[in-house]
Backbone as a printed PyTorch tensor [residue, N CA C, xyz], in Angstrom:
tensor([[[  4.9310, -29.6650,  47.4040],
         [  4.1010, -29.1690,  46.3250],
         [  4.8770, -28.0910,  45.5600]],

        [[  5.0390, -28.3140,  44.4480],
         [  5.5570, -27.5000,  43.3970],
         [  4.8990, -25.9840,  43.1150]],

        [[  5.4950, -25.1370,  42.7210],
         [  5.1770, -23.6040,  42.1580],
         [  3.8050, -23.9230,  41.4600]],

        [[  4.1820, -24.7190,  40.2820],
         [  3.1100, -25.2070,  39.3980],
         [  1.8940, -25.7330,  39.7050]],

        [[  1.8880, -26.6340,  40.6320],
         [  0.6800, -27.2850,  41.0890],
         [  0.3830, -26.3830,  41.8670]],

        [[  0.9170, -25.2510,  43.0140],
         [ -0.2570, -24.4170,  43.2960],
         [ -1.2090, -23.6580,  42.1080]],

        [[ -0.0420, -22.5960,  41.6060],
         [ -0.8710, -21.9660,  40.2940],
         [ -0.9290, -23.1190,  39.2580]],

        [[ -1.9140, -23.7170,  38.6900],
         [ -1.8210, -24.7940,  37.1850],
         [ -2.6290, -23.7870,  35.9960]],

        [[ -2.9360, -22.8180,  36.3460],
         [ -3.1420, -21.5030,  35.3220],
         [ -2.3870, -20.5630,  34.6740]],

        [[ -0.7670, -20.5140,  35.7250],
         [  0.6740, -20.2360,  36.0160],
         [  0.8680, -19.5040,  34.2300]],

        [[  1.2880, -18.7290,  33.8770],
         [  2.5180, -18.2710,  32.7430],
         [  3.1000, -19.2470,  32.3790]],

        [[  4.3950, -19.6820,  33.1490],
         [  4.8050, -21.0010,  33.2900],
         [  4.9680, -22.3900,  32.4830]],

        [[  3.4410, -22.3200,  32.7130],
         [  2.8460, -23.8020,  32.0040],
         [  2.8430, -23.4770,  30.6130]],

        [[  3.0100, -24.5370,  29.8270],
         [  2.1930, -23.7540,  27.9800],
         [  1.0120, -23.5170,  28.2070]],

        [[  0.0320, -24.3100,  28.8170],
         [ -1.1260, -23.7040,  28.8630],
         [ -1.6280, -22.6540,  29.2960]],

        [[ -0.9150, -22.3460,  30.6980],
         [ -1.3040, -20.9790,  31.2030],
         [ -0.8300, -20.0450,  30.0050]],

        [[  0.4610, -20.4270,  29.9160],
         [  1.0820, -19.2550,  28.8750],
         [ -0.1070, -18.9370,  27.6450]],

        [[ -0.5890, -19.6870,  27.0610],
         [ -1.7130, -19.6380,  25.9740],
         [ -3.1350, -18.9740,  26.4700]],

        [[ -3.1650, -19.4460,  27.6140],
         [ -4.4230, -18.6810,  27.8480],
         [ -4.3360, -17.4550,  28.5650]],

        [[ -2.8160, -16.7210,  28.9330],
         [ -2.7870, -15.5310,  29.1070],
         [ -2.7090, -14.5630,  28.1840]],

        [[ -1.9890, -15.3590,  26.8380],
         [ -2.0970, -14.5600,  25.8360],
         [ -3.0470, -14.3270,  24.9500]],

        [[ -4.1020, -15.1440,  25.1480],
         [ -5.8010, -15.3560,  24.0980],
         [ -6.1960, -13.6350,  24.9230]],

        [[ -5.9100, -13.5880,  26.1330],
         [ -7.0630, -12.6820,  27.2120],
         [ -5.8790, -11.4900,  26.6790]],

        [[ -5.1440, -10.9990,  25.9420],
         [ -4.3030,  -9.6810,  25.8370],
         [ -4.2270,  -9.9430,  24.1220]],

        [[ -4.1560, -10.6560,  23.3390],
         [ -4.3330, -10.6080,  22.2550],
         [ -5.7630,  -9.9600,  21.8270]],

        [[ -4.7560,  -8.8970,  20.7220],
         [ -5.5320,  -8.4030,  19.3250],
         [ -6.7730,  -8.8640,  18.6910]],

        [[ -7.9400,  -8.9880,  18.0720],
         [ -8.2230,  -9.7350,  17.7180],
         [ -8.4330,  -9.1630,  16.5200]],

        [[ -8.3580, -10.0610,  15.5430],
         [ -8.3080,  -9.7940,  13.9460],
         [ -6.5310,  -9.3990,  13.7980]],

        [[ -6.2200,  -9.4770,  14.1270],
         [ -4.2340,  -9.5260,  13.9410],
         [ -3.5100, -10.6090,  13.6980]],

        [[ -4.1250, -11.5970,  13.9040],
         [ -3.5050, -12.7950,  13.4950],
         [ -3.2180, -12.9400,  12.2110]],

        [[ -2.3390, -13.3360,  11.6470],
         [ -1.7070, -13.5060,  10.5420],
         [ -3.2370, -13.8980,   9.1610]],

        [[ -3.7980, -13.7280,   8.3130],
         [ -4.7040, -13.6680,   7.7320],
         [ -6.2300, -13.8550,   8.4960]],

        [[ -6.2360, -12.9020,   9.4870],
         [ -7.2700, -13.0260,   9.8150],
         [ -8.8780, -12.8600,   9.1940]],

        [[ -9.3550, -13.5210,   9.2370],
         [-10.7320, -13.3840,   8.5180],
         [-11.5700, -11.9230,   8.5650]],

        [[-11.4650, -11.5070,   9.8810],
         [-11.7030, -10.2610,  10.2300],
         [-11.2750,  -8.9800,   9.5870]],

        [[-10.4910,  -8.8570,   8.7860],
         [ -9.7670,  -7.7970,   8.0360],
         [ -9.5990,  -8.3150,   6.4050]],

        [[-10.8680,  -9.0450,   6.3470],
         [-11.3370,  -9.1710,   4.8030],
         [-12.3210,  -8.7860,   4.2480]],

        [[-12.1210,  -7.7940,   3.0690],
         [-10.7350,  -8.2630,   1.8260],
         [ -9.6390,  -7.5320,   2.1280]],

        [[ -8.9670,  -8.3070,   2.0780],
         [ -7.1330,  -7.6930,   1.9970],
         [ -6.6770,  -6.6150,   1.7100]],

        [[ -6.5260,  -5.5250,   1.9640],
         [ -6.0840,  -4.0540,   1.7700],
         [ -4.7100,  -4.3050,   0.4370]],

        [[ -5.1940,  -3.5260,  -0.4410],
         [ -4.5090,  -3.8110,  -1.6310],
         [ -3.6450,  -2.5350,  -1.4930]],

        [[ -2.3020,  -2.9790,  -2.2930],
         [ -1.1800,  -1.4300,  -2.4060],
         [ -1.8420,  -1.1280,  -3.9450]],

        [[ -1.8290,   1.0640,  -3.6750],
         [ -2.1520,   1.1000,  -5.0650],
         [ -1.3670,   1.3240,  -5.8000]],

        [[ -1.9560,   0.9180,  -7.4800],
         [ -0.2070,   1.0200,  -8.1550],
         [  0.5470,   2.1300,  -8.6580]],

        [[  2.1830,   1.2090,  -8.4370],
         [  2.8950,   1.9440,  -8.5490],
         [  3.7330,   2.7390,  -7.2000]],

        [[  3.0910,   2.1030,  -5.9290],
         [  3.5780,   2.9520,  -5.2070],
         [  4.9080,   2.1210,  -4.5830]],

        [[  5.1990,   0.6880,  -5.1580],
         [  6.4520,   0.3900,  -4.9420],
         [  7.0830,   0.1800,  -5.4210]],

        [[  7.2920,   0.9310,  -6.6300],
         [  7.6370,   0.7920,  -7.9650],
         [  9.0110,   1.6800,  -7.5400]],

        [[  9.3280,   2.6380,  -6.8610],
         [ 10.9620,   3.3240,  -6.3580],
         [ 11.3750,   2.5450,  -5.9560]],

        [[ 10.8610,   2.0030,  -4.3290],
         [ 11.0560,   1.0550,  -3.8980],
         [ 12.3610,  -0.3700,  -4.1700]],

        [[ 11.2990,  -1.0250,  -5.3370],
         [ 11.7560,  -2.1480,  -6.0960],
         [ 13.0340,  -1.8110,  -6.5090]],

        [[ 12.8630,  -1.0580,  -7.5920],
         [ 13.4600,   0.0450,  -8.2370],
         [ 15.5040,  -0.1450,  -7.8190]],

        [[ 15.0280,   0.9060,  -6.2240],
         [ 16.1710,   1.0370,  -5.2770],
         [ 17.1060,  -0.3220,  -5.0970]],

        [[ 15.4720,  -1.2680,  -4.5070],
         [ 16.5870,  -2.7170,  -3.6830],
         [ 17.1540,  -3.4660,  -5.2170]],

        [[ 16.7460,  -2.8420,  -6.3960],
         [ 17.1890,  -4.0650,  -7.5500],
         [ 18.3550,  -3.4920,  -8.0200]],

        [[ 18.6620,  -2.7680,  -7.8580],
         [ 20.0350,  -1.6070,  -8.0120],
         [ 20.5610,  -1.8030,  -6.7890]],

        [[ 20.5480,  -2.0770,  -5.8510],
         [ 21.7660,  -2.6220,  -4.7330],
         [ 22.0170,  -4.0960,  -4.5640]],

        [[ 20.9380,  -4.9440,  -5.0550],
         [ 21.3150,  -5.9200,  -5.4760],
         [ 21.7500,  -6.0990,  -6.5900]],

        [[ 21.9560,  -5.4320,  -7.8970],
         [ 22.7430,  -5.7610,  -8.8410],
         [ 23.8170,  -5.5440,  -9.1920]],

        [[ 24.4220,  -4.6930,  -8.0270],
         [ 25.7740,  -4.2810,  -7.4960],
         [ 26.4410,  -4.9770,  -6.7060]],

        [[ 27.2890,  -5.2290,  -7.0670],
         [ 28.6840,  -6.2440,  -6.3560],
         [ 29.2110,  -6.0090,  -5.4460]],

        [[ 29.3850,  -4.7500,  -5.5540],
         [ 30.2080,  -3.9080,  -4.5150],
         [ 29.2340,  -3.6390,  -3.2840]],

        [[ 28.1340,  -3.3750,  -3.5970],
         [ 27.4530,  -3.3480,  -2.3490],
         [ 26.7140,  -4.5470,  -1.4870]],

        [[ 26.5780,  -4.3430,  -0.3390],
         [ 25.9420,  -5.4670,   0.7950],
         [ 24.4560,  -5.9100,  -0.2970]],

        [[ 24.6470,  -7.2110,   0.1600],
         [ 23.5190,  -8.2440,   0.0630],
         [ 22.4860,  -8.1780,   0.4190]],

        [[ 22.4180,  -7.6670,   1.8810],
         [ 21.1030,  -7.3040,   2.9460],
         [ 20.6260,  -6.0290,   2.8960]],

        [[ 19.3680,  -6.6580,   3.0380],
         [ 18.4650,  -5.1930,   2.8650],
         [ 17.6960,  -5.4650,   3.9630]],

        [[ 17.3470,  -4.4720,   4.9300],
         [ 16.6940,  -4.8110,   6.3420],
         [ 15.1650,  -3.5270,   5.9110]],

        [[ 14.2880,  -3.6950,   5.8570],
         [ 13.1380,  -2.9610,   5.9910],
         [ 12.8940,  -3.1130,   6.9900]],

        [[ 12.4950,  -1.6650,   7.7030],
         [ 11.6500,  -1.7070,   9.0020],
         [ 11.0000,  -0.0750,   8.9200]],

        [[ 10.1030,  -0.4340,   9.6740],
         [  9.1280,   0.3420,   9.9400],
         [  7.7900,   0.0650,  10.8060]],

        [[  6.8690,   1.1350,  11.0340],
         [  5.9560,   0.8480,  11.9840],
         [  5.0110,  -0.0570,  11.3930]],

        [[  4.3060,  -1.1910,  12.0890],
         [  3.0380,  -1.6090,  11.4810],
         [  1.8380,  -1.1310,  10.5990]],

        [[  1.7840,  -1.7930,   9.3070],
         [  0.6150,  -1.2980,   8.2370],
         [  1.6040,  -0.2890,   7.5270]],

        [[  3.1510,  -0.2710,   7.6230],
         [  3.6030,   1.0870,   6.1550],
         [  3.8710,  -0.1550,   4.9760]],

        [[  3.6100,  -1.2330,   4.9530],
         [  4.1020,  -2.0420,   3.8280],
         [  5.1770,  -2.9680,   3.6180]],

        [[  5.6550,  -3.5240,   4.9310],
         [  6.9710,  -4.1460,   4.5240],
         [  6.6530,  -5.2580,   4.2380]],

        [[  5.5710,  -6.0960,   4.6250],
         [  5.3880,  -7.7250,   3.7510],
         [  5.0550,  -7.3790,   2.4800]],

        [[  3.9980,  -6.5010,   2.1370],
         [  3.5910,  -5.7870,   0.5030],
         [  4.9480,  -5.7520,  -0.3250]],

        [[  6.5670,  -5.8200,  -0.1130],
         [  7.2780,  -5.0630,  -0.7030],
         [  7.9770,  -6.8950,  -0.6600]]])
């Protein structure tokens, strides 16, 4: 008898794996969740430096291509 067939609830499995993560998942975090509607709007103008900055290092030759945004969750990096 296999690992698996004792535990069949197991991590392991996709299924276990899915239903360990339903029981520790967020809820309303899912990628457009219904729960966090209407959509939190940016107000304007506030990525207007921003833009600004990355369109001036991209319109430069001399400088790198990549632009890496990061930051903590909810400061705006899909908004931008």
């Amino acid at each position: 008898m296999s690992y698996l067939d004792q535990y069949p609830g197991d991590a392991r499995s996709s299924e276990g794996a899915w239903e360990k993560l339903s029981q520790v998942a967020v809820k309303g975090a899912e990628y457009n969740s219904r729960e966090r509607q209407p959509h939190s709007k940016c107000l304007q103008g506030t990525r207007a430096d921003l833009l600004s900055h990355i369109y001036g290092l991209l319109d430069n030759p001399e400088k790198s291509q990549l632009i890496w945004l990061h930051g903590t969750a909810g400061v705006g990096k899909s908004a931008v």
